[in-house]
Each structure stands twice: as C-alpha cells, then as structure tokens.
KELOVO-954834 format. One record per residue (C-alpha): x, y, z; residue number from 1; residue in one letter. Coordinates in pm, whole numbers, plus 50000, padded with zeros to 5 digits. Example, Ala and Ser with C-alpha at 12.3 -4.5 7.8 and 13.67 -1.06 7.14 Angstrom:
# residues 2
     x     y     z   k r
 51230 49550 50780   1 a
 51367 49894 50714   2 s
//
This chain:
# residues 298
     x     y     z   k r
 51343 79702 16241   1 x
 51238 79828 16577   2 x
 51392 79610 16851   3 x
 51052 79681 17077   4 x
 50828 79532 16781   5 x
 51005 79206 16816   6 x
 50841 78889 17064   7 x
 51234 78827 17185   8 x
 51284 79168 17317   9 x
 50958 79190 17541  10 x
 50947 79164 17853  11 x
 50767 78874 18033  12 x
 50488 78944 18277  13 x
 50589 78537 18459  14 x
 50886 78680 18535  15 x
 50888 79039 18645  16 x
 50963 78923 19030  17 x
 51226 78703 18995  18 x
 51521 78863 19156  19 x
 51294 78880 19468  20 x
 51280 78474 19449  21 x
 51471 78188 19654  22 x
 51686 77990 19395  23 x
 51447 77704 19359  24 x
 51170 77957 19271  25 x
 51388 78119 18994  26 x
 51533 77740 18858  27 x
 51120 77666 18891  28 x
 51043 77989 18626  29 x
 51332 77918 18406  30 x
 51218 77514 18384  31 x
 50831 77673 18292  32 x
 50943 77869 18001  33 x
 51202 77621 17866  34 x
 50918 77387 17878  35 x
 50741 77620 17568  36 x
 51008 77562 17319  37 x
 50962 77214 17197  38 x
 50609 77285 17181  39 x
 50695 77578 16985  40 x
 50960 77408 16752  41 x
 50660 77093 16717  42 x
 50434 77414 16537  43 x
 50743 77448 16309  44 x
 50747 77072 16161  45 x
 50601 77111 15805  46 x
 50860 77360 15754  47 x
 51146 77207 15884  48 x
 51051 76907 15714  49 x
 51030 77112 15368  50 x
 51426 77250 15446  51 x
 51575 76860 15545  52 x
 51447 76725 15210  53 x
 51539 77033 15019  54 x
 51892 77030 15202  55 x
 51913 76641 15134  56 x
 51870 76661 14795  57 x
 52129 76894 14739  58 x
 52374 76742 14990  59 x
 52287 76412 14752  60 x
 52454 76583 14503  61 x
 52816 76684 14603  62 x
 52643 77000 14744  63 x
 52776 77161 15062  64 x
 52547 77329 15393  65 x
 52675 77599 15531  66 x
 52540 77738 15907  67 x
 52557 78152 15967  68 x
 52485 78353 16227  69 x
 52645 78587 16488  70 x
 52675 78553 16842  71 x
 52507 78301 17013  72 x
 52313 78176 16712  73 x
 52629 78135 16539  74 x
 52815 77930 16808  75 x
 52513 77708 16804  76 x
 52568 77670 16387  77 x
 52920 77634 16460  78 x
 52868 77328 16728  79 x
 52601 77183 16500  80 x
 52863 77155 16231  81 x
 53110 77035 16402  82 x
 52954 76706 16519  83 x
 52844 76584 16240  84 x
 53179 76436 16145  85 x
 53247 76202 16415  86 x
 52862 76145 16458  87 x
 52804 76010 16108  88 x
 53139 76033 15958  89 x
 53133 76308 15700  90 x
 53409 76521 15554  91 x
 53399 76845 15729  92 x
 53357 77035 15427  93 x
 53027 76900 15411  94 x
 52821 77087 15714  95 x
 53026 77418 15795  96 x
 52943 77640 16062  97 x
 53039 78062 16020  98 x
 53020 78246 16339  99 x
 53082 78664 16256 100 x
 53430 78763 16353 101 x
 53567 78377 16310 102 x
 53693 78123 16521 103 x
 53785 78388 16784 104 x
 53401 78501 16807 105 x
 53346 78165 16927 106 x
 53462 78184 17283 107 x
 53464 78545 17332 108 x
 53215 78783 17271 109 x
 53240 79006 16956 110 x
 52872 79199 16938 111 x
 52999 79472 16678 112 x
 53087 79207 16380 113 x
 52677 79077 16332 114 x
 52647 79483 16191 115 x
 52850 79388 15898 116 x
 52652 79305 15591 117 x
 52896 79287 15325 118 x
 53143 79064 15546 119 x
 52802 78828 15559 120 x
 52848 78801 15214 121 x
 53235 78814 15205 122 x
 53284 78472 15445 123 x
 53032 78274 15195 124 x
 53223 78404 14913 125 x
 53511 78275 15057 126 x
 53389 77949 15100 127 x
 53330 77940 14714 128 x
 52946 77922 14782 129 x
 52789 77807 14450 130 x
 52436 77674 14377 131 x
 52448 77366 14471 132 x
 52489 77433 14818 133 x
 52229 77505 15103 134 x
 52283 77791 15342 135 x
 52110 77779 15697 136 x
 52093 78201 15849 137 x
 52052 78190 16214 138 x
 51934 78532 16392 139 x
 51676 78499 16679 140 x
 51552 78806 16595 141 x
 51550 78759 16250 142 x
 51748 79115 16133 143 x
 52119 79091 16237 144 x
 52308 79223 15921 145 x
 52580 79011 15879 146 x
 52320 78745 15848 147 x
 52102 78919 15584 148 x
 52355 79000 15410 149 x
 52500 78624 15399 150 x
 52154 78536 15299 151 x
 52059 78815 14994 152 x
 52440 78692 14842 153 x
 52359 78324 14863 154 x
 52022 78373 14718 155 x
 52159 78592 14451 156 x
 52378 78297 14302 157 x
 52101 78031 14314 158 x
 52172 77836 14655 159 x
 51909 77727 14895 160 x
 51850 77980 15126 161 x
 51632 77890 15498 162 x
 51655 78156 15751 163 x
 51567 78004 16117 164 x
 51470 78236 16374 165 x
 51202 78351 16649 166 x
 50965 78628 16555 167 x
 50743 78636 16287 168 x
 50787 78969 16171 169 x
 51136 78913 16047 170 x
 51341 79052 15780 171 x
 51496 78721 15660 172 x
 51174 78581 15521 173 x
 51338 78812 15208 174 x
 51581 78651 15109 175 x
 51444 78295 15226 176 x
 51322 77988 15052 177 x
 51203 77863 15317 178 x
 51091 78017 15660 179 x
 51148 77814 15983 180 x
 51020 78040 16290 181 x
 50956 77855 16654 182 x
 50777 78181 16838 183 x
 50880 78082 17203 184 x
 50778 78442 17328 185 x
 50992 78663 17539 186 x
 51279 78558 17756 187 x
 51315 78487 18133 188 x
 51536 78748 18129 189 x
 51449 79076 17866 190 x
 51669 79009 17564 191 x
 51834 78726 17646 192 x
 51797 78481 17345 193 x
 52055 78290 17442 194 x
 51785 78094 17629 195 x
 51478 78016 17510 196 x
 51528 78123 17143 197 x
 51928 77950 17185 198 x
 51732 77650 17269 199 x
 51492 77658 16988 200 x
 51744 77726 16704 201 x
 51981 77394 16902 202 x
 51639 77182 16884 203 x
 51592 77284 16485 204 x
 51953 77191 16376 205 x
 51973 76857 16567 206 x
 51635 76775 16383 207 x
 51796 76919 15995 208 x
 52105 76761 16028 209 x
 52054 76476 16149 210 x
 51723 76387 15941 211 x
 51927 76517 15688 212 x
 52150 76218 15781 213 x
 51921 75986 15785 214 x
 51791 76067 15450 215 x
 52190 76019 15300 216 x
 52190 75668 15447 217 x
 52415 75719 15713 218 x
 52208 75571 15963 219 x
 52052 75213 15960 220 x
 51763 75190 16195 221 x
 51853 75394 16455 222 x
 52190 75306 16493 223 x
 52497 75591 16306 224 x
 52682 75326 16121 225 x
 52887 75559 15985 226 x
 53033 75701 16339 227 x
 53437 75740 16326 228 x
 53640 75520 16564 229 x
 53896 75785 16660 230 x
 53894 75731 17046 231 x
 53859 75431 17273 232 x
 53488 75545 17369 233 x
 53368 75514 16972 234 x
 53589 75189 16883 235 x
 53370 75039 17159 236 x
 53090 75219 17050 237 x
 53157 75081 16699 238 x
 53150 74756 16807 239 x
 52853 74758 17000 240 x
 52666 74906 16682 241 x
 52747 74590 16505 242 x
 52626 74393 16764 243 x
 52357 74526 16825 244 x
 52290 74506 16424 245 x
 52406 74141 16352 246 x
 52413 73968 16714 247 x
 52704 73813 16558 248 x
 53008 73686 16815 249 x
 53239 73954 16955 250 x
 53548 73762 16802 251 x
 53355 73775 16475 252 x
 53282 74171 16542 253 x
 53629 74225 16583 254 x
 53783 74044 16298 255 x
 53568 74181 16086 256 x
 53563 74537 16204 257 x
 54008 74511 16146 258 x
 53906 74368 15825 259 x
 53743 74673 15734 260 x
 53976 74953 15910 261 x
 53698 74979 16157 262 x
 53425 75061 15920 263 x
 53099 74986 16097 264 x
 52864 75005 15766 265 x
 53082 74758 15546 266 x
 53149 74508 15879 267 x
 52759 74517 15943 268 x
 52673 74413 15547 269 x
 52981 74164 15524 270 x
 52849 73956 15865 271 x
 52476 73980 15745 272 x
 52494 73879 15398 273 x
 52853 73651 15421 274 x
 53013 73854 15141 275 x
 53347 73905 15129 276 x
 53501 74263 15162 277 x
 53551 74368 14821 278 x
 53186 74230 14733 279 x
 53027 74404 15015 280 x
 53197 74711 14937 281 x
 53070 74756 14570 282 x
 52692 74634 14699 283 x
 52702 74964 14942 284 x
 52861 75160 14692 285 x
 52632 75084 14408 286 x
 52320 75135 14728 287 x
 52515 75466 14747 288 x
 52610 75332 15155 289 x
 52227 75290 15234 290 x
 52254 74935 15483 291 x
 51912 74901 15457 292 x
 51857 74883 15049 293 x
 52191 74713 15017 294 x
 52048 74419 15235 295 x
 51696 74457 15047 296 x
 51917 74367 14742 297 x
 52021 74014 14864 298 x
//
C-alpha cells in the first residue's frame, strides 16, 4: 500500500506554520486537533460495540484476548493489557498485550521488527492461540506486516479477529471480523501517529476492555469490585468501594473485608444480604461473580 494514499501520512494544511509559532500557539494547534478524536472514535460506536460483545462472549467462556501491534500501537496494547489485572482483578493470561520485538520493543524503539509477517504469526502461535480466543491488531495505518500477518494466522484457526486502526483504505479489513476505524485525519506533525491516531487506538481499548468488564460482572454500578488490594492506595481504595456500596460502619468494612482476604465483591454481598462467608460465596459463584444478579436473587 502506498504510504501517500493513506489519511495518517498527509500533511495538514492547520498546521503547515507551526515552527514559526510562540509555544502557546503550537500547544493551541495541538489541543484543536486532539479535540477531533473523540468525535472521531464517537463515529466508531456501533462497531466497537459489535467487538466488546463478541470479545465478551468468548472471554465468558475460558477464552483469552490477545492485543498486537508494533511500535507505538503496540505499547498502547501492551499498557491496555496490563491494567486490567489490578483494575478488575483478572489473571494476566486473560488480556495479553504483544508488542513486535518483545518486552525490549517496549521502551526502545525497534521500527524494523513490524516488517515481519511470519513472526506476527509466530508470537500468537506461541501463545497457543486457539479459537476460542479474540485477537485485537493495532496498526494506525492499517498495513504493518507483523500485524497482518498476526491477523491472517488467527483468522485461519477460527479466533475472533478485529483490526483497529485509522484509514479506511486499510489492508486489515482482510483478515477482520470486525472493522473498527476512527478517521482522525492527518497529524500535527506529518506521520506522526503517535498522536492523534495513538490517542484514538488508547480511547478504543479503554472503551473494549473495560465494557468488556463490565459485561463479565466485574463491576457493580460503577464501582470495580473486583480491584486487587496489593498496595496501601487500593486497600483504601477497597474499602471505600464497600462503603460507598453498603454505607455500612468502617469497623464493619474492615472485619469483613479480613474476613474475606480483602475481597471487595464477597465483603459487599456478605454486609448487604447478612450471609455468612461460605453462603455468600456460592450465591456469587452460582451468579458467576455478577453483585448485581446475586443481590436480585435475595
């Protein structure tokens, strides 16, 4: 594909002065086209809401999602991924993000690896892809290789494919199930889809994964009752959930929260419904951890 064709790689006509400009003048130009993207991302609804309840229902059933991309695209997987443990207490099996050239990729740049096709497909295989999993490809422009090729393999076995990128005339829409393309038009600076596109593809994930989330149960209203207390800030953010959920006493908070090893969902249903532990826990369990249709059940 012709890198001149694409929307990312144009050059934009706002900003073809703007290393003449004071600072607050080139902060001013930046702000106005960062402004475009969630209206851009807003266009892209339906279709992200098609990908959260495909990628729910497969997550639903012991099915994995995998993030890929290269570059800045796949730093922005790899980030996603990685908070959605402590955010809603998953195993971190369950979201994965792949960056080309590994771990190392993701703090110093390593353009030549998103060329690679095969090793695309090579790091899913790895991860014993199989069809019940759900594979996100990330490419702003919608044709790196290692991408592509990530995306034809995962296809080719059965699992959910979405590609997620910024141009409409994109080679992923191939080897994708489902298409999810916020057209936020070309950068500040020519090229550089770090920003606005970066920005789009960050906006998109936070919306999957955690509607995603939501759908699983693992948040009740709008509180993430299944956050991990593994530092000082999120034991008193656990605690605060609780109260905020029950109004119950702090010294009843507490109790129950050592009761339950600091699980917020199981404290929250024991206070509300006055069931002991081991009662509480088989409720959620058999409400498969939903708070909400395990107290609709009392």
């Amino acid at each position: 594909m012709d890198l001149a064709k694409l929307v990312t790689e144009e050059r934009n006509p706002d900003t073809l002065d703007i290393d003449m400009l004071e600072t607050q003048e080139i902060l001013k130009k930046i702000n106005s086209e960062d402004k475009k993207v969630p209206l851009a991302v807003e266009k892209e609804i339906p279709s992200i809401a098609k990908a959260v309840d495909a990628i729910a229902e497969r997550l639903g059933r012991d099915g994995r999602l995998f993030y890929i991309g290269a570059g800045t695209s796949g730093r922005i997987g790899v980030l996603d991924a990685s908070e959605c443990p402590p955010t809603f207490g998953v195993d971190p099996e369950k979201v994965q993000g792949i960056i080309a050239g590994g771990d190392t990729a993701i703090r110093k740049s390593m353009e030549d690896v998103e060329d690679d096709a095969e090793q695309g497909k090579i790091d899913l295989m790895d991860k014993n892809l199989s069809p019940k999993d759900a594979v996100v490809g990330l490419a702003a422009s919608g044709r790196t290789p290692y991408v592509l090729g990530a995306m034809e393999y995962a296809r080719s076995i059965g699992a959910l494919t979405i590609g997620v990128c910024c141009t409409p005339e994109n080679l992923m829409k191939k080897y994708a199930d489902i298409m999810i393309v916020p057209v936020v038009g070309p950068e500040v600076i020519t090229g550089s889809t770090r920003m606005k596109a970066g920005t789009a593809q960050k906006l998109v994930l936070n919306m999957i994964s955690t509607s995603v989330m939501i759908k699983l149960g693992k948040v009740y209203s709008n509180l993430m009752v299944d956050v991990r207390a593994t530092n000082e800030k999120l034991v008193q953010r656990a605690k605060r959930i609780v109260r905020q959920a029950t109004s119950a006493p702090d010294s009843i908070i507490e109790q129950t929260l050592g009761e339950t090893g600091f699980n917020v969902k199981l404290a929250i249903v024991m206070i509300l419904t006055g069931l002991a532990k081991k009662e509480a826990a088989e409720l959620l369990d058999k409400n498969q951890g939903n708070v909400r249709k395990t107290l609709g059940m009392i």
